[in-house]
Structure formats: structure tokens, C-alpha cells
C-alpha positions in Angstrom: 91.1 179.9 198.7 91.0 178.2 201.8 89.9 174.6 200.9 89.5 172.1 198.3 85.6 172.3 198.7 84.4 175.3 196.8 80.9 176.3 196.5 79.8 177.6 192.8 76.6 179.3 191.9 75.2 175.4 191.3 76.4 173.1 194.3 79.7 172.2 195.9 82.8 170.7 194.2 85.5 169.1 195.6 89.2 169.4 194.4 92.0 166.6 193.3 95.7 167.5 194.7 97.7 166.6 191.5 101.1 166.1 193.1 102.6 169.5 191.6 101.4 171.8 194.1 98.1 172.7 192.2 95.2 171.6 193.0 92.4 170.2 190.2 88.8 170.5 189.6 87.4 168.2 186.9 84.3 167.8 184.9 82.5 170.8 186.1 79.2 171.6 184.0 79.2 175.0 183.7 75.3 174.7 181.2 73.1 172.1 181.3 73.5 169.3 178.9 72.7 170.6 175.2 70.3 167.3 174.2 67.0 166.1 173.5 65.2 169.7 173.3 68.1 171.8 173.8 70.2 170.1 171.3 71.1 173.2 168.7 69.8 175.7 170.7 71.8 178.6 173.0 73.3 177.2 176.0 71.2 177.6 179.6 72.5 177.1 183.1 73.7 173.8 184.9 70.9 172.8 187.0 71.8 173.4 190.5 73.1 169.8 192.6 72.5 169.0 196.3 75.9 167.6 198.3 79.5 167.8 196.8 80.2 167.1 193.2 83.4 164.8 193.1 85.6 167.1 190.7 88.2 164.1 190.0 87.5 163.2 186.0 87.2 164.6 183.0 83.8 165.7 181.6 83.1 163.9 177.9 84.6 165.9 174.9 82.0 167.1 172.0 81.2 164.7 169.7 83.7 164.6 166.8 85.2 162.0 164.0 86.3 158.7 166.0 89.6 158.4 164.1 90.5 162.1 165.5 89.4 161.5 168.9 91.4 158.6 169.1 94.5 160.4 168.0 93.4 162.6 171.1 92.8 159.9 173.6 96.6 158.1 172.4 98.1 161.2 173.4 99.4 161.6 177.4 98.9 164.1 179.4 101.2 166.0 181.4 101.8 164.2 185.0 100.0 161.0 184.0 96.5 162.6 184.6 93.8 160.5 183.2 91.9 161.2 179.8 88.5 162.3 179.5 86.1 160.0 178.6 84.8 159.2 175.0 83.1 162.1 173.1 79.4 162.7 173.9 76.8 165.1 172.9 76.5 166.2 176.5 80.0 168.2 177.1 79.7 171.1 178.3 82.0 170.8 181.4 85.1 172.7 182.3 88.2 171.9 184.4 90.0 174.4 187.0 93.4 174.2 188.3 94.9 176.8 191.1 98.2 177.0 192.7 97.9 175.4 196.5 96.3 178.9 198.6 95.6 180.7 195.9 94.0 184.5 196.7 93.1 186.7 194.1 95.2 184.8 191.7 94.8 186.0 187.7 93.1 183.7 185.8 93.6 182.3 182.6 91.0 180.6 180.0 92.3 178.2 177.5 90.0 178.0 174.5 91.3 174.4 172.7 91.5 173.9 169.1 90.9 171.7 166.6 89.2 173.3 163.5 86.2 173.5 165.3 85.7 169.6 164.7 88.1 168.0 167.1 89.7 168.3 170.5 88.6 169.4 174.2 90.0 171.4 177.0 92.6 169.2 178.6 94.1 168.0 175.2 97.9 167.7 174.9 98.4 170.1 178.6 96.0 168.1 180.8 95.2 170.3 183.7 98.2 173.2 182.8 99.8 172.9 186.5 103.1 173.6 185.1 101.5 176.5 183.9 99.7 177.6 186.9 102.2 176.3 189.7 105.5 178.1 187.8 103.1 181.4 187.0 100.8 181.2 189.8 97.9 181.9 188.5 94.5 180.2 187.9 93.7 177.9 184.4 90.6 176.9 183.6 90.3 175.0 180.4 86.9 173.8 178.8 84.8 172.1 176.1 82.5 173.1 173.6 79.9 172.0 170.9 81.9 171.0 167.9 81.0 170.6 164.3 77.7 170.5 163.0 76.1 170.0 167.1 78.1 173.6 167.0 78.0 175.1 163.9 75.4 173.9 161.5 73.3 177.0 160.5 69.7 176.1 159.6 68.5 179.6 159.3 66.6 179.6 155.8 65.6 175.6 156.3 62.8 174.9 157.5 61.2 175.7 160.8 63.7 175.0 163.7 61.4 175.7 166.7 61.6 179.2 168.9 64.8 179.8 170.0 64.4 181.4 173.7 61.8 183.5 172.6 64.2 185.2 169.7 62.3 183.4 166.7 62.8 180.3 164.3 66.0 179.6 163.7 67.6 182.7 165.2 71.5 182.6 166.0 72.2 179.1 164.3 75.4 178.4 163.2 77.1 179.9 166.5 76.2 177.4 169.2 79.8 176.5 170.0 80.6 180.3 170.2 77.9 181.4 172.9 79.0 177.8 174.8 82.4 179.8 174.8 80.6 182.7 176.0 79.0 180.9 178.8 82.2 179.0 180.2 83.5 182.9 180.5 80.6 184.2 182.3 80.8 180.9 184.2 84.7 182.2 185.4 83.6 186.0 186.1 81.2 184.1 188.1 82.7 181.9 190.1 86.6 181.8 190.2 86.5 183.8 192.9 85.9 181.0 195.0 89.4 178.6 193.5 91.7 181.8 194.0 91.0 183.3 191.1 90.5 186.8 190.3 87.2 187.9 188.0 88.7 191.1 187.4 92.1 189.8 185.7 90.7 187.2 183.1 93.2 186.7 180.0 91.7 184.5 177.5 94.2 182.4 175.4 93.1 179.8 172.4 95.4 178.3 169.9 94.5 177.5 166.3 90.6 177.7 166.4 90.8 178.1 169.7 92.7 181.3 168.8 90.4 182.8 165.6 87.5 182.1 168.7 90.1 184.7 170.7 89.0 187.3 167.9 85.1 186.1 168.1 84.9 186.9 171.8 86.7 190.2 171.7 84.2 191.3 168.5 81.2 190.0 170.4 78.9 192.3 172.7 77.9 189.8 174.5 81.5 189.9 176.1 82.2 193.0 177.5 83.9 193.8 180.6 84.4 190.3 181.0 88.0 189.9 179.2 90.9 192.0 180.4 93.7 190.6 178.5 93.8 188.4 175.2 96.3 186.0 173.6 96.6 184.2 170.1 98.4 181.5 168.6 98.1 180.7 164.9 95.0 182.4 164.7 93.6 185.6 163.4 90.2 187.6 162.9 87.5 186.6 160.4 87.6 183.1 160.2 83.4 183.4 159.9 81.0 181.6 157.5 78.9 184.1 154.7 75.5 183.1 154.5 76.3 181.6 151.2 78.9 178.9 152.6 77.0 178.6 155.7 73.9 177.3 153.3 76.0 175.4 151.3 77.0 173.5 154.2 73.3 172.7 155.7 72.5 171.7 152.0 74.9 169.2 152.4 75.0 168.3 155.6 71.0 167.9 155.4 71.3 165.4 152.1 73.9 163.0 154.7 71.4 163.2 157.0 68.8 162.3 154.8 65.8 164.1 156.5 64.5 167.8 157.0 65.8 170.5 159.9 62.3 169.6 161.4 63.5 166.1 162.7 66.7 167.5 163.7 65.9 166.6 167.4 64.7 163.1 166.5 67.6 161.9 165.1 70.7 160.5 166.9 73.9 162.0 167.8 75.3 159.2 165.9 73.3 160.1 162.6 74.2 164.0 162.7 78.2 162.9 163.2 78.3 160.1 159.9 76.3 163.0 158.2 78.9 165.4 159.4 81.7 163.1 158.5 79.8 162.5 155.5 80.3 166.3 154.0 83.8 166.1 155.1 86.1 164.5 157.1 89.9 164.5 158.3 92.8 167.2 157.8 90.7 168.6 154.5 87.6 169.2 156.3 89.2 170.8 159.2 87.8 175.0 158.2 84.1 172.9 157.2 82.7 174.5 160.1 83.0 177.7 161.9 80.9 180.4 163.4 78.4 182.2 161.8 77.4 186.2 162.0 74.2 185.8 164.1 73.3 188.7 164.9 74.1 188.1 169.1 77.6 186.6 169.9 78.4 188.6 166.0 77.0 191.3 165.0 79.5 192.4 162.6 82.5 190.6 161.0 84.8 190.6 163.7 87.3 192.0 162.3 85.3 195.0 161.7 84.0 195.3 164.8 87.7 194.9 166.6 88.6 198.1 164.3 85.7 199.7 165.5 86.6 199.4 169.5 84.7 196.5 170.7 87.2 195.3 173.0 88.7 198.6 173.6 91.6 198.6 176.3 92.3 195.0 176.4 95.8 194.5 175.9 96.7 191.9 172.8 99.5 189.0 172.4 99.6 187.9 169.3 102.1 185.3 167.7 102.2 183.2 164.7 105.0 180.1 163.2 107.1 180.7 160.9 106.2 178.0 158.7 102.6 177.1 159.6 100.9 175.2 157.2 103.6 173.0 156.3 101.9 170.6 158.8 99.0 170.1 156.6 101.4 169.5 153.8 102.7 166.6 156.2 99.1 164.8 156.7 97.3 165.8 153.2 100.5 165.9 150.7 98.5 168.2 148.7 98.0 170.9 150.2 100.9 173.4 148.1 98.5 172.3 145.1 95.4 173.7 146.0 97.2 177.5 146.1 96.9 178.5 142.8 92.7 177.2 142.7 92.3 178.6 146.1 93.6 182.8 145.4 91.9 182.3 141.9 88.6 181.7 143.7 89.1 184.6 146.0 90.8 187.5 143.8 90.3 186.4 139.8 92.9 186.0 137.4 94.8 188.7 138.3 95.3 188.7 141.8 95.8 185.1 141.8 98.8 185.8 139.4 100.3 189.0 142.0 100.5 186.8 145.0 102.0 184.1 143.1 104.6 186.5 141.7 105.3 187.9 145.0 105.9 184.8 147.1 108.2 183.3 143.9 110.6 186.7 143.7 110.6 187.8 147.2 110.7 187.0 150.8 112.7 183.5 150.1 114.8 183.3 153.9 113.4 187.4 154.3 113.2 187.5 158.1 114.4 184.2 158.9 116.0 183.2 161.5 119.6 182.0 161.9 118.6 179.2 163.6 116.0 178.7 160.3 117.1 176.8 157.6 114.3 178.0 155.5 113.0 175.6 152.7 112.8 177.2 149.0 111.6 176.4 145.7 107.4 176.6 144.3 106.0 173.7 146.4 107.2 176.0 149.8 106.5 179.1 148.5 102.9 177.9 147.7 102.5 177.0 151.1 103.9 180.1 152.1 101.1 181.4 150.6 98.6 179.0 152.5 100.9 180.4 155.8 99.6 183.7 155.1 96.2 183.3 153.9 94.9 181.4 156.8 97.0 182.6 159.9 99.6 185.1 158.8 97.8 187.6 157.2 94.7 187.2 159.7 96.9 188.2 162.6 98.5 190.9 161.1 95.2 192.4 160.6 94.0 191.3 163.7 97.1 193.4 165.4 96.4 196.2 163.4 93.1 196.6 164.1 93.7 196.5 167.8 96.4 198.3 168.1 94.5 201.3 167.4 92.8 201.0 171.2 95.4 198.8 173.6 98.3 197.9 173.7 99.7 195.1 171.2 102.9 192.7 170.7 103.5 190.9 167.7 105.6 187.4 168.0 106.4 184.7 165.4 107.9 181.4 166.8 110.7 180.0 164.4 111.9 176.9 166.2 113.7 175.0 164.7 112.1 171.6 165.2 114.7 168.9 166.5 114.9 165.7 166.2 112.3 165.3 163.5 112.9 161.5 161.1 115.2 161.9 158.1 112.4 160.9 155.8 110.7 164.3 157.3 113.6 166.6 157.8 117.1 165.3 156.5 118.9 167.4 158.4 117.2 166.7 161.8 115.3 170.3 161.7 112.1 171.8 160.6 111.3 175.2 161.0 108.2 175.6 162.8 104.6 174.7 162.0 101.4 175.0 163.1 100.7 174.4 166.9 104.4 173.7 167.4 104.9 176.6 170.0 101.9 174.9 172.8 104.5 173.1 174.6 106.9 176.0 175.4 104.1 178.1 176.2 102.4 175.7 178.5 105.3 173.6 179.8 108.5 175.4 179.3 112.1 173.8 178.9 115.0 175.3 177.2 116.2 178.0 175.4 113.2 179.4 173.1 110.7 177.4 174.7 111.5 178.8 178.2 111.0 182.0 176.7 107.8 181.2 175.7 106.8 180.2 178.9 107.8 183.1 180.8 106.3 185.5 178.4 102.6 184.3 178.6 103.2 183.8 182.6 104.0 187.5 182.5 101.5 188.9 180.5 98.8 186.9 182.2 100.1 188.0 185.1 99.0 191.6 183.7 102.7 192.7 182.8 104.4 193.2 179.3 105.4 190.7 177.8 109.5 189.2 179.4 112.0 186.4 179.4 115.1 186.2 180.7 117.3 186.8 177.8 115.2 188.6 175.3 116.1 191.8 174.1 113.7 195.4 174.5 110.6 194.3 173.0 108.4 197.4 171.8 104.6 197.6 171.2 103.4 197.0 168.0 102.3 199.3 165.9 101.2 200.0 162.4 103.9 202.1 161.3 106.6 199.3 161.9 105.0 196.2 162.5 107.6 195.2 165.3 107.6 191.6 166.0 109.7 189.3 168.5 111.3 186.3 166.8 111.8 183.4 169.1 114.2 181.4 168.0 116.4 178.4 169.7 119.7 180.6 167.8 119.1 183.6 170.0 115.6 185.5 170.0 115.9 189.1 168.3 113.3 191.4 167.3 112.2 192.5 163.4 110.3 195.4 162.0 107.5 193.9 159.6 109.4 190.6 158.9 108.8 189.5 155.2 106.8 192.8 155.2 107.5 192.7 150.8 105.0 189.5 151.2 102.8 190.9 153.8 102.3 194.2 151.4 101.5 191.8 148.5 97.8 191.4 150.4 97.2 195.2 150.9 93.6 196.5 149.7 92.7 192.5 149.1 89.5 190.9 151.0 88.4 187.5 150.8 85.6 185.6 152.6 87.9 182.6 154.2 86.5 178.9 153.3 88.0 175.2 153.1 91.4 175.1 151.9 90.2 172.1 149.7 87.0 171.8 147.2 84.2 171.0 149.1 83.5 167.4 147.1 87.1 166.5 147.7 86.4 166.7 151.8 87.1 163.1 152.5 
């Protein structure tokens, strides 16, 4: 890279020197605007522009729940950058940020989470240049359709309209996931041209962004285009049956008050009050996901990962120790819904085995010292809710890949500092869900710094190092090894808690809301 100025496949962008030895490029629409007659349907190229785009700002996030998206906006963003501006049904831009001179640099794709209902690309790390100045390597960061304008699947109501040729109502319920699709074939397509390399493209996501990690190594319509992968707090599977996916639109269509057929008539305002309608806040935050269509899925992913679908990409994979005890934070009910929830999914009987084996074992098993780990039912039901949604997921999601690249297996243990007495008494909370992004992104001490220096390597395309942490092997499915970061002294485990982990064996479920569907709100 020679100049600020690049030239992409649609028209010249110019470049923002950020003041940390990176340079910016903002608000870059990678498809054209998905409204009016493209609203719901599979993303298409940017129209081409004559003269130079001014890459300074933010493109708009998806349209989500305005009390969310204020959280968003409240939040600052590393080095003062400004925020985007206020959610919008046209989105579909993406933000790149290389080292000054960068040649040939690897490149790294943030997918954001968010439950697939909130959030955008430069939430909480704004444009990553700690990441990419300390690393030196390329990040690109993006947004995508959220929420019903991603994920409602109308397949079975009504006449949509001819989908590109495929057929009513073909590949609804997945619009956010080929948008994903189409930011990466956007990078293989033009990074080249910011310093980046197309042949060294890791793909990170975190939460959602994370289970969408899974999605786009399962999908076909990704091949050759991802050469490494990394997940935190995610896991494979996360997918909607066609029997929650119509359960959904049923709803969702009632809110709405009109048939799929107006769909395209009706404002982006009405389709978000009758999203926020169905559900709304932390309770509705699995509501929507992608769907199996039959092009960016064709199988569950999980399935398809066993089978070799991303075959010789190279896996990091890391969980928190104590995940979901951030929902307990925001909802205060969450440890209540456990016993409901693994009734649903396994009957009487295996309801009553997972309760068993989270109350007699496991209670500080592979904990850290730096861990004070919290006991009694209430924990060990969310224990439970640790495992189900993220835990378990990524084990299996390690397993299955491990069969056809390399893997490593992490957990991120914290402790949280500093956190209010009413909180934490002691000061300290093992960690939750999301609680590892800052290391990772912005470094600092001890654990954290770590964290940084283990993605930098492995996007970099080496194993994963830190100063300070001992031999770390690959992960396999004979011992499960797994790297503990923790702010004591980082160590490594073989199948930590692996008497809980073994509680799950030979059990399937078809993942939904953590909460009753009427009690959304």
C-alpha cells in the first residue's frame, strides 16, 4: 500500500490517518443498500461511484431496539474515534484499518455480536488500530442485517416474490448470514489494495459473531476464502428448525399486523416495533438466528464441520469460565429457567442427569487459583446455562474440527477487578460472557496481554504464543487440552470439568430462547 487512496472493484476511497500509526477507511458499502425491492432478499453488489468516496465516518448500524442501540452509542471508542450514526435499514458498509505501508499484510475479519439483534462492526474496539498497529496486520470490521430485516423466515407464508431467480421465498431466514458472506468476498476482493493479503484471511466473531464463525466454515458458499478461524463464546449449531423458525414469522407476522405479501410496503419502523413486539431486551437475545436454507446451510453446521467442509483451516477456540452469569446480572432470572429449559430438550429424565451432575460434581473442578468460584444451586444452574449455550457448543465445535486442522482449546478465567460490592463483595468475578474482548483487542497486563499476543500470532498464521505461557499443545479429542488464562499465572488443563462435560455425551438438542417465548419482553 502505497497511498491513502485506494481503488476497490466500485470507485476510489480515501483513508483517515487515526493518530496511532494505522490508517482508517470508514463506511465502505461493500452491497448495495438492502431497501425498497431488495429489502429481505440476498445481498447484490454496491453500485459502482465516480470520484473518491470520503472513507472518514461510520456507515449506519442495522436497525435494532433503540434502548440497545443507545447502550451502543454511550459507549466510547478506543482513541476518541467517532460513533456511527443512528441504525438504519441501509447498513451494509464495512470499515478497514492497516498499519502505515502495509504490503501483503494478513488480514483479519471481525464478525460483531449481539444475539443477532444488536451491535455493528466498530462496537466497543472502534477501528482495532491497537490491534492492527501492535500485530501488523489488516482489520476489517463490518455490519450486517440484524433481526427480523436479517432473519425472519417467510418460507411457508405466503408468496414473497422470486428471489434471484431461485423461487418464492427461497433462502429466507439467512439474509444476515449471506451479508456476512458478501463482506468476505468483498475482502478476498479487494484488500489487496489496503495492504492486505487475500490469501491469509482469519475470520474472528465473538458471541453471535462467533456461532456466525461456525456458519461460515459449514457454508459452501465459503470455500477457499477463510484460512484461519477464531471463536469467542461461541459454538456450532446455534440454527433455527423450521418449526421455531415458523413460530417466529407467526408471531412476528400478528405484530405486524399484515400478510408476507406487504412485507415491502411497510416501514422499517413497523417491522422493528413488530420485532420488539415478539421480543425484546436480554430475554429475546437467541429470538433470531440463521436458518438452514439450503445455500449459505446446507446441513447443520455442525454436521457439515464434522464432515470436512472447512477442511485445513486451522481453529482457535476459547470460551469464559463463567459465561452466562452476565445474563443473570441484567435478567435476575435467568438460574430459574434451567430446570424448564433441559426438561424441554431431554424429558424428565435427562433433565434430572444434568441437574445431578452439575449439583455433585465439578464445583471449583478446573478453576483457577486466581478463581474464587461461586457455589451453591443458583450457580450451578447457570453452570448449566454456561454449558448449554457456549460451553458445550464449542467443545463440540473443536471436536469436530479437529478431525481435519489443527485446533486449540482456551477458556478465559479472569478474575474481574474492580467490580461494585453490591456485584462482587470481594472486588472479583470470575469471568463472563464477552469479558475477554478487551485483552484480545487492546491488550494490558498480565492475562489480558496474553490474550493479545495470542490472536496477533495466530492471525499472523503461527501457533498460538505469549510471553509467559507454558507449552500449549493441540487439541484433541483424546484429552481435550485447554489453555487457562488466568491473571494468577496461565497454565494448561486436560478436559477441565470434563465429569460435567461427559454429563452431555450422546444428548442433542435443537437450541432456542433461553426464556418462554411469551415472556420475551
Amino acid at each position: 500500500m502505497t497511498d491513502r487512496l485506494v481503488d476497490t472493484r466500485a470507485g476510489k476511497v480515501r483513508g483517515t490517518e487515526t493518530g496511532e500509526g494505522v490508517v482508517a477507511w470508514r463506511g465502505i458499502p461493500y452491497a448495495a443498500p438492502p431497501v425498497g425491492p431488495l429489502r429481505l432478499r440476498l445481498p447484490v453488489p454496491a453500485e459502482p461511484w465516480s470520484g473518491v468516496r470520503d472513507a472518514a465516518a461510520y456507515g449506519p448500524p442495522s436497525l435494532q431496539p433503540t434502548a440497545m442501540a443507545a447502550l451502543a452509542a454511550a459507549t466510547p471508542l478506543p482513541g476518541g474515534a467517532p460513533g456511527p450514526p443512528a441504525p438504519a435499514e441501509d447498513c451494509l458498509y464495512l470499515n478497514v484499518t492497516a498499519p502505515e505501508g502495509a504490503e501483503r499484510r494478513p488480514v483479519l475479519l471481525w464478525v460483531h455480536g449481539g444475539g443477532y439483534m444488536t451491535g455493528h462492526g466498530a462496537a466497543q474496539y472502534g477501528d482495532c488500530g491497537a490491534f492492527a498497529r501492535t500485530h501488523d496486520v489488516v482489520v476489517v470490521t463490518f455490519n450486517y442485517r440484524l433481526g427480523a430485516l436479517g432473519f425472519l423466515a417467510l418460507g411457508g407464508f405466503g408468496e414473497l416474490g422470486g428471489l434471484d431467480g431461485l423461487g418464492a421465498e427461497a433462502h429466507t431466514g439467512s439474509f444476515g448470514l449471506h451479508d456476512q458472506i458478501a463482506a468476505l468476498r468483498w475482502v478476498h476482493d479487494n484488500i489487496a489494495g489496503f495492504g492486505g493479503d487475500p490469501d491469509r484471511i482469519t475470520v474472528y466473531g465473538m458471541s453471535a459473531g462467533a456461532k456466525s464463525v461456525a456458519n461460515l466454515l459449514a457454508s459452501p458458499l465459503t470455500r477457499g476464502l477463510i484460512h484461519r478461524a477464531a471463536s469467542s463464546s461461541g459454538g456450532a449449531d446455534h440454527v433455527a428448525t423450521p418449526a421455531q423458525d415458523a413460530e417466529v414469522t407467526r408471531r412476528f407476522l400478528r405484530a405486524l399486523g399484515t400478510g408476507p405479501e406487504r412485507i415491502r410496503e411497510v416501514t422499517a419502523e413497523e417491522i422493528l416495533h413488530a420485532q420488539t413486539t415478539v421480543g425484546d431486551g436480554f430475554r429475546a437475545m437467541w429470538l433470531w438466528r440463521p436458518s438452514i436454507d439450503g445455500l449459505a446451510l446446507t446441513a447443520r453446521p455442525l454436521e457439515a464441520i464434522a464432515a470436512g467442509a472447512a477442511a485445513g483451516v486451522p481453529l482457535l477456540a476459547q470460551t469464559c469460565v463463567n459465561e452466562c452469569d452476565l445474563y443473570e446480572l441484567f435478567t435476575a432470572d435467568a438460574a430459574d429457567q434451567t430446570a424448564r429449559v433441559l426438561g424441554e430438550y431431554f424429558g424428565a429424565a435427562g433433565r434430572d442427569r444434568i441437574l445431578a451432575a452439575y449439583a455433585t460434581t465439578g464445583a471449583g473442578t478446573g478453576v483457577g487459583a486466581g478463581v474464587s468460584a461461586n457455589t451453591g444451586p443458583a450457580q450451578a444452574r447457570l453452570d448449566i446455562m454456561t454449558d448449554e449455550r457456549y460451553g458445550i457448543p464449542t467443545t463440540r465445535l473443536a471436536d469436530a474440527q479437529s478431525a481435519h486442522a489443527p485446533v486449540w482449546r482456551s477458556r478465559y478465567d479472569g478474575p474481574l477487578t474492580g467490580m461494585p460490592p453490591p456485584i462482587a463483595p470481594t472486588g472479583a468475578l470470575p469471568a463472563f460472557h464477552g469479558s475477554d474482548g478487551a485483552g484480545i483487542w487492546l491488550g494490558g497486563a498480565g492475562a489480558n496481554a496474553q490474550l493479545h499476543a495470542v490472536w496477533g500470532a495466530f492471525a499472523n498464521g503461527g501457533t498460538p504464543s505469549a510471553a509467559g505461557l507454558p507449552s500449549w499443545p493441540g487439541y484433541s479429542t483424546d484429552r481435550r487440552t485447554t489453555m487457562v488464562f488466568d491473571s494468577a499465572g496461565s497454565y494448561v488443563l486436560d478436559d477441565p470439568r470434563g465429569d460435567r462435560r461427559a454429563a452431555w455425551d450422546g444428548l442433542e438438542w435443537d437450541s432456542g430462547t433461553w426464556w418462554p417465548l411469551d415472556g420475551l419482553t
